[in-house]
N, C-alpha and C positions, 0 to 999 in steps of 0.2 A: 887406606883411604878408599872411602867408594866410588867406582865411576858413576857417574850422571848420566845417563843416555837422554838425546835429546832425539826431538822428532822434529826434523824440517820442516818446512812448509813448501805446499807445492809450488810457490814461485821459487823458493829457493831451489829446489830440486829442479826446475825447467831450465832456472839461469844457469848452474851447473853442469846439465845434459847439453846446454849449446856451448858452454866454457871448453868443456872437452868434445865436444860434438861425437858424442855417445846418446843413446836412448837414456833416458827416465827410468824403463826396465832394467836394462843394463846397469844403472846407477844401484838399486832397489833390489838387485840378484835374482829379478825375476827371467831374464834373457841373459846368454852366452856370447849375444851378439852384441859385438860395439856398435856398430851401424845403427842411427834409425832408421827404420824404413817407414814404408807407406803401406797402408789396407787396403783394398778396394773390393766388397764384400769379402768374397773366401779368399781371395787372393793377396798374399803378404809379398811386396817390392819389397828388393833393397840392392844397393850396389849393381843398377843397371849398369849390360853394355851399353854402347854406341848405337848398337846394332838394334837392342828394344827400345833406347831413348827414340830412334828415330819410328820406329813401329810404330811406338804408341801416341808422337807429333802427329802421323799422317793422318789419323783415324778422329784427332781433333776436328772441332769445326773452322771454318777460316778466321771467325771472332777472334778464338783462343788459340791459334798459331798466331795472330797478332799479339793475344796476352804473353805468350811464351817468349816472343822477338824482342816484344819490351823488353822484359823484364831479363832475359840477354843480357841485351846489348847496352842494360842497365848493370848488371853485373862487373859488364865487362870494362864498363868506364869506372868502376869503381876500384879496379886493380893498382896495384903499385905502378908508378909511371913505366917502368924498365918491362913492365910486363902488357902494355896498351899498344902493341904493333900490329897493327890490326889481321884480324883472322886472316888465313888464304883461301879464296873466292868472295871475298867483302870488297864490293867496286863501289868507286865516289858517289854511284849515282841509288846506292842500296844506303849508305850513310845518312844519315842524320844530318 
């Protein structure tokens, strides 16, 4: 019997890449890396520390330290109940 090879489509392959939350690349054997990461010109992120997430916060504007808190502290209420105790340094009056 012959095999058939089929050619996905890119939504197929994107739904995929967030299924396993692997790269596109990665999917496609064009990257070694599972991670996706991020461009920003020359410069290829992936798997920051702590240490450059917070780097690269400061250097935001204050707009987009707001976009960031959002979308947080939107993350964060979207967890499993067992896991919403709220951060350590999070005080009633920084809450929502």
């Amino acid at each position: 019997m012959a095999w058939i090879l089929l050619k996905p489509s890119i939504d197929l392959l994107m739904r995929m890449a967030d299924l396993f939350n692997v790269s596109t690349d990665y999917l496609i054997g064009y990257s070694d890396s599972r991670s996706p990461g991020h461009q920003i010109g020359d410069t290829f992120y992936t798997d920051l520390s702590k240490n450059e997430l917070i780097r690269i916060y400061d250097k935001l504007s204050d707009k987009n330290k707001s976009l960031v808190q959002g979308y947080i502290l939107g993350l964060f209420a979207s967890q499993e109940p067992e896991m919403k105790d709220p951060p350590a340094g999070l005080s009633s009056q920084n809450r929502l």
